[in-house]
C-alpha positions in Angstrom: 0.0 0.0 0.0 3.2 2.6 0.7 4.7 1.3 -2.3 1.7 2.3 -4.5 1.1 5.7 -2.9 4.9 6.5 -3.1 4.4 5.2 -6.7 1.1 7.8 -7.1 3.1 10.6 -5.3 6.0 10.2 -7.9 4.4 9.6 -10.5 1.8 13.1 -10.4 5.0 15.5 -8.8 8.5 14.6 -9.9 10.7 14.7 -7.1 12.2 17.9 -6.3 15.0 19.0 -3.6 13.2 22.0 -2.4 9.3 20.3 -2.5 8.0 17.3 -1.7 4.4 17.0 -2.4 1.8 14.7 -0.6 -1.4 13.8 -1.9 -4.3 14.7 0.3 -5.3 11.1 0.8 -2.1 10.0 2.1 -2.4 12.1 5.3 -6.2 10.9 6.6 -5.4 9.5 10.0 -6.3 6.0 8.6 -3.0 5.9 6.1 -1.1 7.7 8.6 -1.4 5.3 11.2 -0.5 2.2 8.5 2.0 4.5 7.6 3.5 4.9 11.3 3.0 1.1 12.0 4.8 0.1 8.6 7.4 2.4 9.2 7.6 1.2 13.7 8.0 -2.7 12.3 10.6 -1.8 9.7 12.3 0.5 13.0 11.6 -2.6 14.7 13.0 -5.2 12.2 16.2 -2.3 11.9 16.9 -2.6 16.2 16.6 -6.2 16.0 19.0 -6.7 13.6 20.8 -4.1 15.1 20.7 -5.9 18.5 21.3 -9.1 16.9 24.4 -7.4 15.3 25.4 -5.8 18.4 25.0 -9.5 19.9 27.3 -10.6 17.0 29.6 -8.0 17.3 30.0 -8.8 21.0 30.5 -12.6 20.5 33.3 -11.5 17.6 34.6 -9.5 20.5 34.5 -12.3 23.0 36.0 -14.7 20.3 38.7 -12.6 19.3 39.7 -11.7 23.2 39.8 -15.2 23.8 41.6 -16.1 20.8 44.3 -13.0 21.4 44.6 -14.7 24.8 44.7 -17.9 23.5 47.3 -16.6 21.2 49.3 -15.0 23.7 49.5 -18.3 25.9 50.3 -20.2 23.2 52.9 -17.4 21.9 54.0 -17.5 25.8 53.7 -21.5 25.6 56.0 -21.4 22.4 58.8 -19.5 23.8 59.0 -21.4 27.0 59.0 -24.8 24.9 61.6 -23.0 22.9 63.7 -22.6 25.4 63.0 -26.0 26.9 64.0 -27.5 23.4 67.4 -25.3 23.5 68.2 -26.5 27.1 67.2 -30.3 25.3 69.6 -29.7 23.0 72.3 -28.4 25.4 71.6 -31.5 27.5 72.2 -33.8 24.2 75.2 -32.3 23.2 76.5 -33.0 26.8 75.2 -36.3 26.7 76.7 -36.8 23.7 79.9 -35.8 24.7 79.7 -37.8 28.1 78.7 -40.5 26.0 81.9 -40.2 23.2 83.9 -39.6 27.1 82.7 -42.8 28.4 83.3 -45.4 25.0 86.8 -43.8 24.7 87.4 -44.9 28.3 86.0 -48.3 27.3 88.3 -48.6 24.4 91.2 -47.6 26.8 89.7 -50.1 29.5 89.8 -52.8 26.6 93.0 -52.3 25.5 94.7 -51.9 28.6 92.9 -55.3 29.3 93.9 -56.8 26.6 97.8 -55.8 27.5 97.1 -57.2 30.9 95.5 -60.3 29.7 98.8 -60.7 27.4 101.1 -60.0 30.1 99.2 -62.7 32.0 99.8 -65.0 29.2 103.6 -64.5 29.6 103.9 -64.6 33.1 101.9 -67.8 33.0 103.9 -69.3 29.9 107.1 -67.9 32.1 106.3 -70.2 34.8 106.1 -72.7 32.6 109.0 -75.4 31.9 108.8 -74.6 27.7 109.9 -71.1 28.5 112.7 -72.2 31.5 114.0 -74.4 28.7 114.1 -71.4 25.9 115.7 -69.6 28.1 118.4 -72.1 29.4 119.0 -72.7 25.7 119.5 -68.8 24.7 121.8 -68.6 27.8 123.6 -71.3 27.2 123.6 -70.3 23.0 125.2 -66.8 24.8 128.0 -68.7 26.7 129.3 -70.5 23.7 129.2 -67.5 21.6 131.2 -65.5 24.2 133.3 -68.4 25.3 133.6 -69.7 21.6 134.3 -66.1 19.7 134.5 -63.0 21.9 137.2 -64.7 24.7 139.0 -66.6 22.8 139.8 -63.3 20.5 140.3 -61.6 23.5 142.2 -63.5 24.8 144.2 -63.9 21.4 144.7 -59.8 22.0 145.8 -60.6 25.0 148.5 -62.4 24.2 149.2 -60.7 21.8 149.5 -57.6 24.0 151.6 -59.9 26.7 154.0 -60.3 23.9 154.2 -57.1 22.7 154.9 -56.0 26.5 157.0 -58.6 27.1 159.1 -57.9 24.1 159.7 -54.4 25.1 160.7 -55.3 28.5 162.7 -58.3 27.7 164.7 -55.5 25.5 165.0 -53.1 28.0 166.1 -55.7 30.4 168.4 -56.9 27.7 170.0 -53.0 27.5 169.9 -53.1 31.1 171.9 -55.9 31.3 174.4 -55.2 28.2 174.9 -52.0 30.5 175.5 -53.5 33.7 177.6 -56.6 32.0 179.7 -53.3 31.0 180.0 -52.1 34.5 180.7 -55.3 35.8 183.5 -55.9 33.1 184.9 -53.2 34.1 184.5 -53.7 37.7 186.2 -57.2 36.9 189.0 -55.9 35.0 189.8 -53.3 38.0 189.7 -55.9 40.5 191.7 -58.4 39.0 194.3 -56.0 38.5 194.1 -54.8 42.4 194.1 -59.1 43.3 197.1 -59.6 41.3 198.8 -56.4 42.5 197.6 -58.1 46.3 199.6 -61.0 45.3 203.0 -59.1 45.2 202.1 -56.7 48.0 199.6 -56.4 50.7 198.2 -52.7 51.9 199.5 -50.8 54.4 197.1 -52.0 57.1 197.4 -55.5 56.1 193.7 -55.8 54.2 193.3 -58.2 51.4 191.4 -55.8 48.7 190.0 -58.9 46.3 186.4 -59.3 46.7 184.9 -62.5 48.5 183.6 -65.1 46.1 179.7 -65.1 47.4 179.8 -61.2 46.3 181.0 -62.0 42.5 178.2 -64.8 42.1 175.2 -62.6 44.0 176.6 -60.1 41.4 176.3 -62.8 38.5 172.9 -64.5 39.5 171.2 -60.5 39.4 170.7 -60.1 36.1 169.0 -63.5 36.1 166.7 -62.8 38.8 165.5 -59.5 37.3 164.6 -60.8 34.0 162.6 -63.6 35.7 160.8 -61.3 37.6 160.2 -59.0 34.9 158.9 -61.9 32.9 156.6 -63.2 36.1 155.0 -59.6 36.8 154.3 -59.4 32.9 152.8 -62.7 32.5 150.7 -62.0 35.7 149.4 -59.0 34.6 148.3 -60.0 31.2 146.1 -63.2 32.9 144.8 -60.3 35.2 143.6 -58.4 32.3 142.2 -61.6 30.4 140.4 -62.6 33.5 138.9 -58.9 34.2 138.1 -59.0 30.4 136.0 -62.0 30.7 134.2 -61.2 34.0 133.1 -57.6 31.7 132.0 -59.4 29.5 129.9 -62.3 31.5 128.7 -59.1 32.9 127.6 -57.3 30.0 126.2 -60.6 28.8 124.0 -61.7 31.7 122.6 -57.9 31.9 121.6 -58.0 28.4 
């Protein structure tokens, strides 16, 4: 009914922005209160959905608080799980390391047992008679080769350094000797002139001036007895070095 009197209205008098005409019918009370009822249900309808909006509107409100809340816990949740996950993380690397720690000590455990199980092996195979044999037999292999090379070519230098010595001595003795046969020539000589002179005469105090016979052979038997001992001090020396020679090298033979 609005619609067709709006229509009527528009329809006689275009629609102007100064005037607005209205047919005479239009304003009887009877229009007029259709008029205010159409227009109180659409001002109706309008607050209701204006309510119902408003109800919306609040709900989005309530939604969106509890989802920026939500957010902000979970954003709040996030970081503390983040720095949960770093301390993780630190905790694995440690473990990681303690871990790598602990299987080098095993290896060093293993291998240091396996050196102590192989040192048990020897001590057990040196108690046993096998190894006192092998080692009798190298000992003994030792003694020959010392006994049967090294001293008998030391003992070869030895001798040959006894002879050496000896030969310088026995030619210094032999000078010493040519010397004091010299002397003792000429000792003679003298003294055989002074016993046949004490043949004709005697001294003045009645002294006989030729030596006594026991003087002439101590003087004779001298020589002899130093070159004897010259020899005996050099052949005892040399055995002294052979024997201290061969005690070095027992020595040096039983350390090694």
């Amino acid at each position: 009914m609005v619609e067709e009197i709006l229509t009527i209205i528009d329809k006689n008098h275009p629609p102007s922005p100064s005037k607005s005409h209205i047919l005479e019918d239009v304003l009887k009370p009877q229009c007029v209160k259709y008029l205010e009822g159409e227009y109180k249900k659409k001002y109706d309808a309008k607050i209701r959905k204006m309510k119902a909006l408003e109800e919306q509107l609040v709900k989005c409100r309530a939604e969106l608080a509890t989802m920026v809340t939500s957010a902000f816990l979970q954003s709040h949740q996030m970081d503390h799980l983040h720095i949960e996950l770093m301390d993780a993380q630190v905790t694995i690397n440690q473990h990681a390391k303690d871990h790598h720690i602990i299987d080098e000590k095993l290896i060093a455990i293993e291998n240091e047992n396996k050196r102590l199980q192989s040192l048990l092996v020897i001590e057990e195979f040196k108690k046993s008679v096998a190894f006192k044999m092998i080692v009798q037999d190298h000992i003994q292999e030792a003694r020959d080769h010392i006994y049967g090379v090294e001293v008998k070519a030391l003992e070869l230098e030895c001798m040959e350094e006894g002879f050496i010595r000896g030969t310088i001595r026995f030619d210094h003795v032999c000078y010493v000797m040519s010397c004091y046969e010299e002397i003792l020539s000429d000792t003679g000589e003298a003294l055989s002139a002074t016993a046949s002179q004490s043949d004709r005469e005697t001294t003045p105090m009645g002294f006989d001036l030729r030596l006594p016979d026991s003087v002439t052979i101590a003087n004779e038997a001298e020589p002899k007895s130093a070159v004897e001992d010259t020899a005996s001090d050099g052949a005892k020396k040399a055995g002294s070095e052979a024997k201290g020679m061969r005690r070095d090298l027992a020595d040096r033979t039983m350390a090694a």
